[in-house]
C-alpha positions in Angstrom: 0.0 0.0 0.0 1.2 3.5 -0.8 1.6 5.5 2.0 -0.4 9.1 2.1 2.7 11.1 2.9 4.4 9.4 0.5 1.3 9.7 -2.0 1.4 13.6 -1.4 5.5 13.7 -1.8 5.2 12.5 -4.9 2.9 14.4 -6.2 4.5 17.5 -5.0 7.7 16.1 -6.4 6.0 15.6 -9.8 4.3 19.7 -9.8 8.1 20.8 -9.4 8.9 18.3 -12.2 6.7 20.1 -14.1 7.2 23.6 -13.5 10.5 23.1 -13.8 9.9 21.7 -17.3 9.7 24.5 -19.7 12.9 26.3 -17.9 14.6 22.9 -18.5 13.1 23.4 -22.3 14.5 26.9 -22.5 17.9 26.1 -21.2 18.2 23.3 -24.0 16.6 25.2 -26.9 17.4 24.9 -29.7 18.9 21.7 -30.3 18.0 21.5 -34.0 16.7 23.4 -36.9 13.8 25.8 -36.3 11.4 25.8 -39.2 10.0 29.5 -40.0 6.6 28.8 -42.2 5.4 31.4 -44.6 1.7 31.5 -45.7 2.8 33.2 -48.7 4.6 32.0 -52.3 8.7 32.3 -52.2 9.4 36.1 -53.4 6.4 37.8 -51.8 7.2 40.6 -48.9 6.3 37.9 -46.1 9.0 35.3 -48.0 12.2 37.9 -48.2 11.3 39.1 -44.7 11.6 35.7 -43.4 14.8 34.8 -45.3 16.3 38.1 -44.0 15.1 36.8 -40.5 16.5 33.4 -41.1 20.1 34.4 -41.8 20.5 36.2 -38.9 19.0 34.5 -36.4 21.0 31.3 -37.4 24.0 33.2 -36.6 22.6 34.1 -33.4 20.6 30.8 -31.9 23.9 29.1 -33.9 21.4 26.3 -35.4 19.6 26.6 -38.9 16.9 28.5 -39.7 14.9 26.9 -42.7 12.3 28.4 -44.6 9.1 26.7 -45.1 6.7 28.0 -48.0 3.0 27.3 -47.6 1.0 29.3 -49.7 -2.9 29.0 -50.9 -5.9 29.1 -49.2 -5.4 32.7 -48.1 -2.9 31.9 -45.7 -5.1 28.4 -44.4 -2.5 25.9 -45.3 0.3 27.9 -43.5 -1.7 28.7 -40.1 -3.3 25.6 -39.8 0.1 23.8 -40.3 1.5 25.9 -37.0 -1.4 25.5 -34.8 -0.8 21.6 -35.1 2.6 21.9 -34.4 4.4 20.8 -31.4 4.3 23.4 -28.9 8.0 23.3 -28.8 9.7 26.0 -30.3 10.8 24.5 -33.4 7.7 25.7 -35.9 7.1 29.5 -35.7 4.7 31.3 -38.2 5.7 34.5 -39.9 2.5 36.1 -40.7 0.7 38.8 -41.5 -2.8 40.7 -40.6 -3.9 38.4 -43.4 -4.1 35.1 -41.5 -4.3 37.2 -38.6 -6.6 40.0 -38.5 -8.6 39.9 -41.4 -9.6 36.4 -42.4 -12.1 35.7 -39.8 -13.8 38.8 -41.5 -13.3 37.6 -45.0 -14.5 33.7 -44.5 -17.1 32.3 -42.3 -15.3 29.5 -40.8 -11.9 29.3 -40.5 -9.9 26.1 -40.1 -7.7 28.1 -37.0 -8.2 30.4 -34.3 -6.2 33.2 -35.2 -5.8 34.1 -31.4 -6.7 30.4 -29.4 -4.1 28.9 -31.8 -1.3 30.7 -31.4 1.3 32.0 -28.7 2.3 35.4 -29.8 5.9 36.1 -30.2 6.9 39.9 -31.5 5.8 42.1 -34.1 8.3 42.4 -36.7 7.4 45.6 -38.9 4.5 47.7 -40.2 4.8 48.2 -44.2 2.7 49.8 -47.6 1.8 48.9 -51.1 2.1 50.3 -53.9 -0.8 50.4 -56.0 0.7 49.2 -60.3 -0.5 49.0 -63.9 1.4 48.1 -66.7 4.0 50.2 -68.2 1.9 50.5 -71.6 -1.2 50.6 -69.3 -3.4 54.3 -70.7 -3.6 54.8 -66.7 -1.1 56.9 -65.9 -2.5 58.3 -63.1 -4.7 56.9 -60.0 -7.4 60.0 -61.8 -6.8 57.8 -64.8 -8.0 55.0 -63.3 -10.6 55.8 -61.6 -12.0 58.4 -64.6 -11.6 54.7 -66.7 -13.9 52.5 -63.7 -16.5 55.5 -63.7 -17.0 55.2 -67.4 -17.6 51.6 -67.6 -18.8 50.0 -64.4 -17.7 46.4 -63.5 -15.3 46.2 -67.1 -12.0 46.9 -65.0 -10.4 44.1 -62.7 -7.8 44.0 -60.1 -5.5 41.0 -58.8 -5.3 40.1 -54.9 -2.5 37.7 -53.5 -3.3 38.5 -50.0 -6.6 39.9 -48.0 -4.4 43.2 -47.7 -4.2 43.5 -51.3 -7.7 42.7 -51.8 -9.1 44.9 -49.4 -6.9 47.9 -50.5 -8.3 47.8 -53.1 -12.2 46.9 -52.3 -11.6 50.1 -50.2 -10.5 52.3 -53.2 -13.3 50.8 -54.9 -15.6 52.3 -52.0 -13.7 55.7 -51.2 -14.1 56.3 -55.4 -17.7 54.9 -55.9 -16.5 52.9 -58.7 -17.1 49.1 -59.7 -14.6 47.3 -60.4 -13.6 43.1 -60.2 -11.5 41.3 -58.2 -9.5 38.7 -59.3 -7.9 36.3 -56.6 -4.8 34.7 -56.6 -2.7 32.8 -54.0 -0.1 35.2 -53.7 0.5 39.0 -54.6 3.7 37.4 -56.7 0.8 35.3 -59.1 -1.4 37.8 -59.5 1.7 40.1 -60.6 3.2 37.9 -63.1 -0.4 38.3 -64.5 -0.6 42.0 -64.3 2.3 42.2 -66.1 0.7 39.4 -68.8 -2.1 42.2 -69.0 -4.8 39.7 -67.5 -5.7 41.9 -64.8 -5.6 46.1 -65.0 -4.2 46.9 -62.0 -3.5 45.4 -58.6 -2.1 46.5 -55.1 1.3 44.7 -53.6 3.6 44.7 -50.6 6.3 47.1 -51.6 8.9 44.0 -51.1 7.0 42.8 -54.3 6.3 45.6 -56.0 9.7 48.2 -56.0 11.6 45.0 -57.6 9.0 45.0 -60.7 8.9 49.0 -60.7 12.8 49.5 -60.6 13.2 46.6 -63.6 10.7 48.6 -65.7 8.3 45.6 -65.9 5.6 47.6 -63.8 4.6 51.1 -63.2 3.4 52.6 -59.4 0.9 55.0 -59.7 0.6 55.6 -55.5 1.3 53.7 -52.0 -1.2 53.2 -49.8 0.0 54.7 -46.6 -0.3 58.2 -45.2 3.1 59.3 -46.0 5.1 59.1 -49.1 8.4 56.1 -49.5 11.6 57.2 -48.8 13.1 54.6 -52.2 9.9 56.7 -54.0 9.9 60.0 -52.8 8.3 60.6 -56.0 5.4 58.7 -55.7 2.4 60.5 -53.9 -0.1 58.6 -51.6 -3.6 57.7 -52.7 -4.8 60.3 -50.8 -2.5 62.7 -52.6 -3.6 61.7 -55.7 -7.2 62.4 -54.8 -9.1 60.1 -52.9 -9.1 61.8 -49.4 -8.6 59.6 -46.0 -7.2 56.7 -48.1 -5.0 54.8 -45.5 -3.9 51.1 -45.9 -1.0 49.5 -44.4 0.0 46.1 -43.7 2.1 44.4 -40.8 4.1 41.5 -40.5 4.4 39.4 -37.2 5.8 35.7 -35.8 3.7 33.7 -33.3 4.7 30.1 -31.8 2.1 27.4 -31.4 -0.2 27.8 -28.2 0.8 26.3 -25.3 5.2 26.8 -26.2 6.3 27.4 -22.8 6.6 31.0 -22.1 10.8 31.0 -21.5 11.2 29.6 -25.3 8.8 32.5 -26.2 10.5 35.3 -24.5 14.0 33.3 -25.9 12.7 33.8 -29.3 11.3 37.5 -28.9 15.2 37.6 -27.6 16.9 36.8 -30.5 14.1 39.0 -32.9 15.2 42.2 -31.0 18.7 41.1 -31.8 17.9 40.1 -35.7 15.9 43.1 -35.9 19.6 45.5 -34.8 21.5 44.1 -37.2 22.7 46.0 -40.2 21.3 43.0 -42.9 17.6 43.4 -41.2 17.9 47.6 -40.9 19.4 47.5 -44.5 16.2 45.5 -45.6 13.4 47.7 -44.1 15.6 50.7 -44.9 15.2 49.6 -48.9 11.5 48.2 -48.4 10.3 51.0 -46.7 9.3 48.7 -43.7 9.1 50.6 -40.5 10.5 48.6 -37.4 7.8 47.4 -35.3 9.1 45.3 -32.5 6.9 44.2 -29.4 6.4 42.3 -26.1 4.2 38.8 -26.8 1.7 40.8 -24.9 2.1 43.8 -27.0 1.2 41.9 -30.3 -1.4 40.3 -28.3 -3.0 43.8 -27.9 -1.8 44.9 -31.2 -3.7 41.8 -33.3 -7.1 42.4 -31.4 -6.9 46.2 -31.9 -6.4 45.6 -35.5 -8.7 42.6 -36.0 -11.5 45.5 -35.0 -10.0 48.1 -37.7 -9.6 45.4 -40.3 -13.6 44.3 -39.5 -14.9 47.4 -39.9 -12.8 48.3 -43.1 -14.0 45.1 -44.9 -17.8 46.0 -43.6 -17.6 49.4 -44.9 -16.7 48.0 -48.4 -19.1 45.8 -48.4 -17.3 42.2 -48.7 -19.5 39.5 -48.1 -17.8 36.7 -45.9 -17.3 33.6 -48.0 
């Protein structure tokens, strides 16, 4: 027969086991590659942001840092893979508000909890799109454009890789009063190698994306979204410069951990982002995407991703998107 006191020691002995657990985690971690999924196609904003990301942090948690593309499904594929990973440290998702923030708005059931799911780790950087044509498109500017969609409702389409290119422009499409169609692709890189093909007129895109394809000629900006003009386009006004008042779209990009990773591997890895995020490769990055530093506390992002989850409800409300 087990004796009480016995009984009681050892379950006290097995609480401190596991308390002690996830500091015994921490101290061990990492002891192998750590896997960085991207919900996005290889050469989208999300996709260089995490390959900057990778290289540095290797250097710093000294094991590799592999990049794991899992595009489609508006970001599905990718979130769903990292809430059914091991709570362990080893998977991490870097997002955006896309999985985030605005899909549970966009699409009446999800096959994640954007915030049940997910442990969050840091936010990484707040960024703008660019909105593009063609180079031989007759838009040249966004009055062009909208001048065109006024004259012939519903003839004009635009492409969408990602809910923040979609809804930038569903909320042009508002702000204007015009009608135009959305075409959607799984990534903003897709439904650019389209717009340049001429199978779509115009199309917003992470300026990652887009200042490659503007600088090589193949595309032409006509605005970015934000409130303030790009430092690498000085040039180029914003929407609202260009004439549609109040227009204000931005985009953020973020890393969360699977729910339930101990909280010292999660404050480990919100370590080593505040160091990634100092060095001159990451600075040099934002610097020539016109990212804007954004780093946070877990809780911080925590805050941040409900916060924006409102704005991003309301936006897609006001331009009338119907969930799918």
């Amino acid at each position: 027969m087990f004796h009480p006191r016995r009984r009681f020691a050892a379950l006290l002995a097995a609480a401190a086991c596991a308390l002690a657990l996830p500091a015994a985690q921490a101290d061990t971690f990492p002891s192998k590659p750590i896997t960085l999924v991207v919900p996005f196609a290889a050469g989208s904003g999300t996709d260089q942001m995490a390959r900057v990301f990778a290289q540095v942090m290797g250097e710093e948690t000294k094991v590799p840092i592999v990049v794991d593309n899992r595009g489609g499904a508006s970001g599905f594929i990718a979130a769903q893979y990292v809430a059914k990973a091991a709570p362990d440290g080893y998977t991490a998702l870097i997002t955006t508000n896309t999985t985030q923030s605005a899909n549970e708005h966009l699409f009446k059931k999800l096959p994640y909890d954007p915030v049940k799911d997910f442990a969050p780790v840091s936010l990484l950087s707040k960024g703008y799109m660019l909105l593009l044509v063609r180079p031989d498109s007759p838009y040249k500017s966004v009055n062009d454009l909208l001048a065109a969609a006024k004259k012939s409702p519903g003839k004009l389409n635009f492409g969408s890789g990602s809910s923040s290119s979609r809804v930038a422009s569903e909320l042009l499409k508002q702000m204007a009063g015009v009608d135009m169609i959305n075409v959607p692709y799984k990534s903003n890189p897709m439904a650019i190698t389209d717009l340049i093909g001429g199978q779509v007129d115009f199309m917003f895109a992470d300026a990652p994306t887009a200042l490659p394809q503007v600088e090589g000629g193949k595309l032409r900006a006509l605005a970015v979204s934000g409130t303030k003009r790009l430092a690498s386009a000085p040039n180029l006004p914003t929407v609202d410069e260009a004439g549609v008042k109040g227009y204000d779209m931005s985009y953020w990009t973020a890393i969360y951990l699977p729910a339930g990773t101990p909280q010292p591997i999660v404050q480990k890895f919100n370590a080593w982002l505040a160091k990634a995020s100092a060095t001159p490769v990451a600075r040099d990055f934002l610097a020539k995407t016109s990212g804007e530093e954004a780093l946070s506390t877990p809780e911080q992002l925590a805050q941040f991703q409900a916060a924006e989850s409102s704005k991003w409800g309301r936006v897609i409300k006001a331009a009338g998107i119907q969930p799918e």
